[in-house]
C-alpha positions in Angstrom: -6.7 -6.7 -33.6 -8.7 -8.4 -31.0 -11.8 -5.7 -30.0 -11.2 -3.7 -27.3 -13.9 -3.5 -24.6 -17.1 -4.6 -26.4 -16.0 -8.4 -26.4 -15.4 -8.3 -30.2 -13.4 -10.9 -32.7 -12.5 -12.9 -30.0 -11.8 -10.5 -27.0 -13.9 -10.6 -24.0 -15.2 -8.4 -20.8 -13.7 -7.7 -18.0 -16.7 -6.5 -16.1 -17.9 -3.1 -15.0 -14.8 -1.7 -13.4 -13.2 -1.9 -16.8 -15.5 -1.7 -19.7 -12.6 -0.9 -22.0 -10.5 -3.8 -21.1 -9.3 -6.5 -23.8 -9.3 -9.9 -22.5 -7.9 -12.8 -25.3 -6.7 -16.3 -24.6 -3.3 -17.1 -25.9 -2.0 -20.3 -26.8 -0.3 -22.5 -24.1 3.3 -23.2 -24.4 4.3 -26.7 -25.0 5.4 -29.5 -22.1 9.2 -29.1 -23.1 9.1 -25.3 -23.7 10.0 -23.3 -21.2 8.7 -19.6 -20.1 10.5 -16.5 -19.9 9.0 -13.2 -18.6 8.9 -9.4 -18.7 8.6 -7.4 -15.7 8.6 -2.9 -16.0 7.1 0.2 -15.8 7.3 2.9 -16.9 6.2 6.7 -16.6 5.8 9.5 -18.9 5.7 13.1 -18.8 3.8 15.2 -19.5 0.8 12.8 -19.6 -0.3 11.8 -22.7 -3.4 12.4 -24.6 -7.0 9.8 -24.4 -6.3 9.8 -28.3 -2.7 8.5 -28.2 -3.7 6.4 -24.7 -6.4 4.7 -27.0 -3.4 3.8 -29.7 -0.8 2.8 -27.5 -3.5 -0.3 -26.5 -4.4 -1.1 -30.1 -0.8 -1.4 -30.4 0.0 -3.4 -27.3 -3.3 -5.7 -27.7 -2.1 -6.5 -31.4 1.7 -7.1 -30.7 0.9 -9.1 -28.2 -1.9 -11.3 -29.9 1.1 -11.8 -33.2 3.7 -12.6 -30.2 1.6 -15.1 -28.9 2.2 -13.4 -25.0 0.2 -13.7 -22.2 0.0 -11.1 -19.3 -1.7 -8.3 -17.5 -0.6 -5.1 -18.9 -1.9 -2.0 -17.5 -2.1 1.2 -19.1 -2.6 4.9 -17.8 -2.3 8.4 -19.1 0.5 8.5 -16.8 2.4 5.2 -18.7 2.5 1.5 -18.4 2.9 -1.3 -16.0 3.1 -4.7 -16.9 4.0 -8.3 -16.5 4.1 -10.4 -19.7 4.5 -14.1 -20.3 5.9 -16.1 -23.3 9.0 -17.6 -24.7 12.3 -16.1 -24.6 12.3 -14.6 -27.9 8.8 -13.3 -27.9 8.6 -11.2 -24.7 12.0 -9.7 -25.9 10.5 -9.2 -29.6 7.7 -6.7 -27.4 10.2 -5.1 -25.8 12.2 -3.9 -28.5 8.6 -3.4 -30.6 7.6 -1.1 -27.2 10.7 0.9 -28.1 10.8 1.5 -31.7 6.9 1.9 -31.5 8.3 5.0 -28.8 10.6 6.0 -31.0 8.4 6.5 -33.8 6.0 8.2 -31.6 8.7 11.1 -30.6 9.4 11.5 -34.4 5.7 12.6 -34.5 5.7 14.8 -31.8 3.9 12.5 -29.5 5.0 12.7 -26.1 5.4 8.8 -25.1 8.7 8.5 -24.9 9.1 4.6 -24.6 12.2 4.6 -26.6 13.9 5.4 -23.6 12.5 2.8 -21.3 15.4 0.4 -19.9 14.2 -0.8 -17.0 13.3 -4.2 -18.6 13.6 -7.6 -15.7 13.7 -10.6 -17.7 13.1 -14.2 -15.8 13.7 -17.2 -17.7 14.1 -20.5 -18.0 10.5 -21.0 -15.8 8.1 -24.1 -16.4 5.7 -23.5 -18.9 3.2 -23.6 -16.8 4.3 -20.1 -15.2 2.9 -18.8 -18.1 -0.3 -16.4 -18.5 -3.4 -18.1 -20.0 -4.4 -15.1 -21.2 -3.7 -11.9 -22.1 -5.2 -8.5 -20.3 -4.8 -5.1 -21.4 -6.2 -2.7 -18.5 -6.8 1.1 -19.2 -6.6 2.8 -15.7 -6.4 5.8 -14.7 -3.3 5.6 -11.8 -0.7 2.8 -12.9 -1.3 2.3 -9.0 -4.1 3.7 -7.5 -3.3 5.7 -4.7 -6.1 7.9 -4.6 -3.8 10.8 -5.7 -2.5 12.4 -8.8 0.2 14.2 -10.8 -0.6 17.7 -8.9 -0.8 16.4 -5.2 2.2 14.2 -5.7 4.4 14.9 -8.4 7.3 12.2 -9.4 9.8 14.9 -9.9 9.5 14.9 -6.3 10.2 11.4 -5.8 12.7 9.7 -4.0 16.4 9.0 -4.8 16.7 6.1 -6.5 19.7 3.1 -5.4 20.6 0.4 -7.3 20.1 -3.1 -5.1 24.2 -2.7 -4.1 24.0 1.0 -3.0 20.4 0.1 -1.4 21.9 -2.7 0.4 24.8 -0.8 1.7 22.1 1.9 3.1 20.2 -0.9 4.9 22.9 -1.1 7.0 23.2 2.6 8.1 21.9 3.3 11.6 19.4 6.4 12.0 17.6 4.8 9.4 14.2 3.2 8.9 12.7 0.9 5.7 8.8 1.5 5.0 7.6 -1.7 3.0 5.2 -0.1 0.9 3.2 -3.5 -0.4 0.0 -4.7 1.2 0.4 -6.6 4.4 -0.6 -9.4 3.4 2.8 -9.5 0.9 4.8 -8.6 4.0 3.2 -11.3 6.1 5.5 -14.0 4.0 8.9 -12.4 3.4 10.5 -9.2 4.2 13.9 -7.0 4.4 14.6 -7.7 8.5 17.9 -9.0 7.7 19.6 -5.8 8.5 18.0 -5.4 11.6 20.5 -8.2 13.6 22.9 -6.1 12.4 22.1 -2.4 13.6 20.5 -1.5 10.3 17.4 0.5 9.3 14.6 -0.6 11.2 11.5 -2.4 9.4 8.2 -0.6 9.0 5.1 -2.1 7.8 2.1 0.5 7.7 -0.4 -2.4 7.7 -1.9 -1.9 4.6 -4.5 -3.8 2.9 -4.7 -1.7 -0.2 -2.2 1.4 -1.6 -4.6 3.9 -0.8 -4.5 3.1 2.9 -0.7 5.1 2.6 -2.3 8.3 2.5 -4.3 8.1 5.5 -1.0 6.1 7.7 1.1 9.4 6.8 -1.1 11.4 7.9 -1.3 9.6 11.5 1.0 11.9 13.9 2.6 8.4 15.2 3.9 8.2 12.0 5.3 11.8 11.4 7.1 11.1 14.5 8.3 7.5 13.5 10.4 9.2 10.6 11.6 12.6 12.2 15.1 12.9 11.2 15.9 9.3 9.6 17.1 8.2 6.6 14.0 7.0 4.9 14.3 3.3 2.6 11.2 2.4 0.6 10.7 -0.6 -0.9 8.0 -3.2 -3.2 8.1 -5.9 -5.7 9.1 -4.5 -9.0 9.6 -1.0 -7.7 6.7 1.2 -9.1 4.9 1.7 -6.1 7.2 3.8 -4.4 7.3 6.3 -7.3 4.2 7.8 -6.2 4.8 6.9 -2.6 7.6 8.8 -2.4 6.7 11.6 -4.0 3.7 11.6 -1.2 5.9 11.3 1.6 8.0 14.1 0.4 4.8 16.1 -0.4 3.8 15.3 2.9 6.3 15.9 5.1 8.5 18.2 3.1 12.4 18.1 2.7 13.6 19.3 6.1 11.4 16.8 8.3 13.6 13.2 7.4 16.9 13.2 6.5 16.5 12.1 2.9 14.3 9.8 0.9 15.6 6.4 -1.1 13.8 3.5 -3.0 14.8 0.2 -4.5 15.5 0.6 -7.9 13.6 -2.4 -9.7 12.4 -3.6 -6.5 12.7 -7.1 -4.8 13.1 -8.8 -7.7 15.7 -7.1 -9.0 17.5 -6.8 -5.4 17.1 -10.6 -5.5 19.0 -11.0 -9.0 21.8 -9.1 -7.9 21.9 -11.1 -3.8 20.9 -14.9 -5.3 21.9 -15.7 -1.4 18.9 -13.5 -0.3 21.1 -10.3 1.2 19.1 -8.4 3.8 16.3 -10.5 2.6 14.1 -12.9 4.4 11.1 -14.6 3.3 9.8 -15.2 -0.2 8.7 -12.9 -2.2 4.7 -12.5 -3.2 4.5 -11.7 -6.9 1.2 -11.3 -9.3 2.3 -13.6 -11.7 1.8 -17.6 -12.3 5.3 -17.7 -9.3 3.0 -16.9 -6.7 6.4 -16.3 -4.7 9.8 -17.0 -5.2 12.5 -17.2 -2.9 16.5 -18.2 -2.4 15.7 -21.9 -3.2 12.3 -21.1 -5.2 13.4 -19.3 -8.0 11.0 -21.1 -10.3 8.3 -19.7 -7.8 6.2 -22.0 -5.6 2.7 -22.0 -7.5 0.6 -24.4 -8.1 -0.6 -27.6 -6.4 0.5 -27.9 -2.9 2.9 -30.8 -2.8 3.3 -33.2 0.3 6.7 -32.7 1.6 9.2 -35.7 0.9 10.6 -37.6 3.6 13.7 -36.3 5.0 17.1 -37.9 3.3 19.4 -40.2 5.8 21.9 -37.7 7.8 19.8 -34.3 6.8 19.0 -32.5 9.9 15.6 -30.8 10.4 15.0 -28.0 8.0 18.3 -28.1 6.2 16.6 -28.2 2.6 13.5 -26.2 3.8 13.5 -22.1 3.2 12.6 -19.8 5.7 8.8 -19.6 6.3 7.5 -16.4 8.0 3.8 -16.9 7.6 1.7 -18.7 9.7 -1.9 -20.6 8.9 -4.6 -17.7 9.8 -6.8 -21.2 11.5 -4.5 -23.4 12.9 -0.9 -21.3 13.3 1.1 -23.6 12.0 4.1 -22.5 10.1 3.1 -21.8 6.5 3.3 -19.4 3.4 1.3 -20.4 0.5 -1.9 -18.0 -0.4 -3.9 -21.3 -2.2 -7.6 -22.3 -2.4 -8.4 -18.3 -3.0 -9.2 -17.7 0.6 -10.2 -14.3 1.7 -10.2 -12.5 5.1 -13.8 -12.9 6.5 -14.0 -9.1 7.9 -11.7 -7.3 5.0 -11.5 -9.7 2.2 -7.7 -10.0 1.4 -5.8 -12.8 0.8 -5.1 -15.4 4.1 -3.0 -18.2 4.6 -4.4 -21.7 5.5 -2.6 -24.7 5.7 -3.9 -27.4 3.6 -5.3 -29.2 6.8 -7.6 -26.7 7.6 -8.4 -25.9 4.0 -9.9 -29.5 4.3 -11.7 -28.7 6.8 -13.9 -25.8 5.1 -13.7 -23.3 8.1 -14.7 -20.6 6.0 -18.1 -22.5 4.9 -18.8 -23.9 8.6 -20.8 -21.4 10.4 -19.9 -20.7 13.6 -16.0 -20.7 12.3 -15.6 -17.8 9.6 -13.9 -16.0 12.5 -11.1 -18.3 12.3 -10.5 -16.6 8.5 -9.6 -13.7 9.3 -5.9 -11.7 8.1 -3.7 -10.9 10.9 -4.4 -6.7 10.5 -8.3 -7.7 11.4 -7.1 -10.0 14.6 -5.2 -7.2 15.8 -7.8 -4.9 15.2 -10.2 -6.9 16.8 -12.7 -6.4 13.3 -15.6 -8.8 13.4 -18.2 -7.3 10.7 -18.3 -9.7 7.7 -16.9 -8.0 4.5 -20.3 -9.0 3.2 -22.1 -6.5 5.5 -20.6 -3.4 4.8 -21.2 -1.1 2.4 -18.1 -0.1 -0.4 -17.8 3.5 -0.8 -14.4 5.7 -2.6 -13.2 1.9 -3.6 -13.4 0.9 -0.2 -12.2 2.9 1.9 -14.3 4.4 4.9 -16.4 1.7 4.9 -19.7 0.8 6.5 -22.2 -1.1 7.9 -25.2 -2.4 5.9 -27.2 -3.4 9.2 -28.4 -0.5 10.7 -27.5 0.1 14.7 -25.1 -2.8 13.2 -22.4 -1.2 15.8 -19.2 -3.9 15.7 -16.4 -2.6 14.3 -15.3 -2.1 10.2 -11.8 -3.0 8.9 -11.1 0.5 7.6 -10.8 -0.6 4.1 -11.9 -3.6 2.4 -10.9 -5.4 -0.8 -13.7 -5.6 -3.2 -12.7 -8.5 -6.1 -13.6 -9.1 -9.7 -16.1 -6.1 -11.4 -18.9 -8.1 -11.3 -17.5 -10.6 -14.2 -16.4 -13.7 -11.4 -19.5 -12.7 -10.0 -21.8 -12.9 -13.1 -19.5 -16.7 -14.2 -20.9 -17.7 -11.1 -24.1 -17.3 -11.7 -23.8 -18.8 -14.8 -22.9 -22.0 -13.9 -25.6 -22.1 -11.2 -28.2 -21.2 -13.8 -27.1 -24.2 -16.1 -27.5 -26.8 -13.1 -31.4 -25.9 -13.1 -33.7 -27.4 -15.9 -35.0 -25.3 -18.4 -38.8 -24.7 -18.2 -39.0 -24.8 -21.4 -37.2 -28.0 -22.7 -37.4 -28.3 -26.2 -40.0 -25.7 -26.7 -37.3 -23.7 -25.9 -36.2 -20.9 -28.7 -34.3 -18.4 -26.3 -31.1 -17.7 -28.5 -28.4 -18.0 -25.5 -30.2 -20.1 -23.0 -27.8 -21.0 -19.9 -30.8 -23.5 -18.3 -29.8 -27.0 -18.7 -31.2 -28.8 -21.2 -31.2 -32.6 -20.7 -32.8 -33.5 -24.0 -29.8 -31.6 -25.8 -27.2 -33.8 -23.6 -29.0 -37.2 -24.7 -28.4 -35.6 -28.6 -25.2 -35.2 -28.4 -25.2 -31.5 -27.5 -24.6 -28.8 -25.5 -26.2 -28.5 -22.1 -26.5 -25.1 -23.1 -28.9 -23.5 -25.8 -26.5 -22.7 -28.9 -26.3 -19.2 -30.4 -27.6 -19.1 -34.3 -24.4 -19.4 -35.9 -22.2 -20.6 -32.8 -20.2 -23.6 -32.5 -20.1 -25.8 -29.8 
C-alpha cells in the first residue's frame, strides 16, 4: 500500500489542510484506450468508527493503486464520495471490490454497509485523456462541508428523493420553485430554466460561492418568504449535496412552512442520461473531473485546450452546430463558458470566465485592471477588497480586512485554494531559478538552488538526495 499521509513508498502530501491524505501517480492510459468513469456517494449510518475510517482508506488507496485508477475520492465518518477514472473494466472491478469489501464488513459487525450501495454513474467511452493523473484519497470530516453535522441536520430528515422522470414531471408543476444548490459560479454556465417558459417551478440561485454560504441564505427572512407554501425542487451535479441541504432546509423551516421537499436523485448527470436532448435543461454542466463540463452536444466534456472555432460549412446558418452558451467573459462580455487559464475572482477568489482574448491580454497581472476579474456575485455586490487583503477565518467565511481602517467592502466568503502545497511548488521552482551560493562546495542533501556546474555535468539542476535518482 502506498503510505498514507507521511509521503511514504511513493505517496505524497497534500499540504496542511490534509496531513492524512494519499496522493500516488497512476499510469496514463494509452492513445487508443479509452476512459470510463465512476461517479457516487454514499452515506452510512450510524457513523463509523476513526478505527474502521482508517481501514476503509488502506483499502481504497490499495485497490485503487492494483486497479491502476486515478481520481479524488473523499472519505468521512459519515461515508464516501468520489469520482474515479480508468478503463472500463477497472473502475467496475472497484465497484464490485467497494461492495464485497461492505459485505464482509457487515459480517463483522462493522457498520459500513457498502454492500448496499447502488447508486453507481458509469461514463464511458471518454478520450483517454479525461482520465485522472493521479489518484487522491481525502479523509474529511463532512463528505461536503457545510458547516453542520449529523445532530443539526440529520439525513433521515432529508428530502424526498425523484428519479430524473418523476423530477422532471415536478418541474413542470406551478406553486413550485427549484433551489440550485451548487456554487454560483456552476450555475453561471448551465441551469434547469427550461421549465420556466413553460409555467414551471421557478429558478433560484442563492448565490453561493462556497456550501457553507447555504446556512446563512436560509436564514435571510427574504428567503423564508421566497419558499412559504411551495413545492420545494433541489438540485447539484451528482446529487450529494442536497442530502445535507435538505435535511437543513427541513430543519430550518420545519414541515408545515413549504409544501414538501424533493431532490434530484443522481443529480444532473444522471438527469442528463435519462433526457440525452437536455429536458428542462439549459447550459452545460460544470463537473470536477478531467470533462470540465459536458453538455447535449459535449458529452465527451469540453476540457482541455481551447480550440479555434472552424469555419462555418456552406448552407449552415449561424449557430446551428453551436450549443447554448449562458456564460459570458467576466472582462470583455462576450459570450463564453469555458473556466481555462485557472483564473480566480480578484475580490473572492472563485473560478471566472475569460475569453481567450482577454486571457492574452493578462488583465489580471496589469495593474490598474484586476477589477475587470472579478465573478459576477462580487459586481453585484459592488466588492472591491482584493482576496489577498483579507483575513480567512471559520474557512472563510466572515471575512476581513488585513489593512486596518481598510473600510471597502468584503465578499462575505472567500475561497481559499491548495493547503499550502501549490503554494510551497511555487516556491520551489522560484528557488531553483536562483544560483546556489554555494556551487560546488555545496553539501546540503536536497538543495532546490540551481546549480549550473551540475547542468554542464550532465545533472540535475537540483542537489540529488543520497540515494535518489534523477
Amino acid at each position: 500500500m502506498s503510505g498514507i499521509g507521511n509521503g511514504g513508498d511513493g505517496s505524497k502530501s497534500l499540504g496542511s489542510w490534509f496531513p492524512n491524505a494519499s496522493v500516488r501517480k497512476t499510469k496514463a492510459l494509452g492513445m487508443d484506450d479509452r476512459c470510463s468513469l465512476l461517479l457516487f456517494y454514499h452515506y452510512v449510518n450510524p457513523l463509523m468508527s476513526e478505527g474502521r475510517k482508517t481501514h476503509l482508506q488502506k483499502f481504497l488507496d490499495e485497490v485503487t493503486s492494483e486497479l491502476g485508477l486515478g481520481g479524488r475520492l473523499r472519505i468521512a465518518r459519515e461515508g464516501l464520495n468520489c469520482t474515479i477514472s480508468g478503463s472500463r473494466d477497472g473502475v467496475r472491478g472497484f465497484a464490485e471490490r467497494l461492495k464485497d469489501w461492505g459485505r464482509a464488513s457487515l459480517k463483522e459487525g462493522q457498520v459500513t454497509p457498502f454492500g448496499n450501495c447502488e447508486q453507481f454513474k458509469f461514463v464511458d467511452d471518454l478520450p483517454p485523456d479525461r482520465a485522472f493523473k493521479d489518484c487522491k484519497v481525502i479523509p474529511v470530516n463532512e463528505l461536503v462541508f457545510y458547516g453542520v453535522g449529523e445532530q443539526e441536520a440529520p439525513l433521515t430528515k432529508g428530502g424526498v428523493h425523484l428519479n430524473p422522470k418523476d423530477y422532471h414531471k415536478k418541474m413542470e408543476e406551478d406553486n413550485a420553485v427549484i433551489i440550485d444548490v451548487r456554487n454560483s459560479y456552476e450555475a453561471d454556465i448551465g441551469k434547469f430554466i427550461g421549465q420556466e417558459g413553460k409555467g414551471g417551478a421557478e429558478y433560484i440561485d442563492p448565490k453561493m460561492r462556497k456550501s457553507t454560504d447555504f446556512k446563512a441564505w436560509l436564514g435571510k427572512e427574504e428567503t423564508k418568504e421566497k419558499l412559504k407554501g411551495k413545492q420545494v425542487l433541489m438540485y447539484c451535479t451528482g446529487g450529494v449535496r442536497c442530502e445535507r441541504a435538505s435535511a437543513l432546509l427541513k430543519t430550518t423551516y420545519g414541515d408545515s412552512h413549504v409544501d414538501g421537499v424533493y431532490q434530484l436523485e443522481g443529480g444532473i448527470e444522471k438527469y442528463m442520461m435519462e433526457f440525452p436532448d437536455g429536458g428542462h435543461w439549459k447550459g452545460k454542466n460544470f463537473v470536477f473531473d478531467k470533462r470540465e463540463a459536458f453538455g447535449i452536444k459535449s458529452k465527451e466534456g469540453v476540457g482541455g485546450v481551447v480550440k479555434n472555432k472552424k469555419k462555418k460549412k456552406k448552407g449552415k446558418e449561424e449557430g446551428e452546430d453551436d450549443e447554448e452558451v449562458l456564460g459570458v467573459c467576466c472582462v470583455c462580455k462576450t459570450s463564453w463558458d469555458r473556466y481555462v487559464g485557472k483564473k480566480k475572482c480578484y475580490t473572492c477568489g472563485v473560478p471566472v470566465l475569460m475569453c481567450d482574448k482577454c486571457m492574452s491580454e493578462k488583465p489580471d497581472k496589469t495593474k490598474g485592471r484586476e477589477l475587470e476579474v472579478r465573478c459576477p456575485l462580487c459586481v453585484e455586490e459592488n466588492i472591491v477588497t482584493a482576496a489577498n487583503d483579507v483575513d480567512f477565518t471559520d474557512n472563510g467565511i466572515g471575512v476581513k480586512t488585513k489593512k486596518e481602517g481598510g473600510g471597502t467592502k468584503t465578499a462575505k466568503s472567500v475561497l481559499k485554494w491548495g493547503g499550502g502545497v501549490a503554494k510551497e511548488k511555487k516556491k520551489k521552482r522560484a528557488l531553483m531559478r536562483k544560483p546556489c551560493k554555494f556551487g560546488v562546495a555545496c553539501t546540503r542533501e536536497n538543495c532546490w538552488f540551481s546549480h549550473p556546474e551540475r547542468e554542464k555535468g550532465g545533472d540535475s539542476k537540483r542537489c540529488k538526495t543520497v540515494g535518489e535518482e534523477v
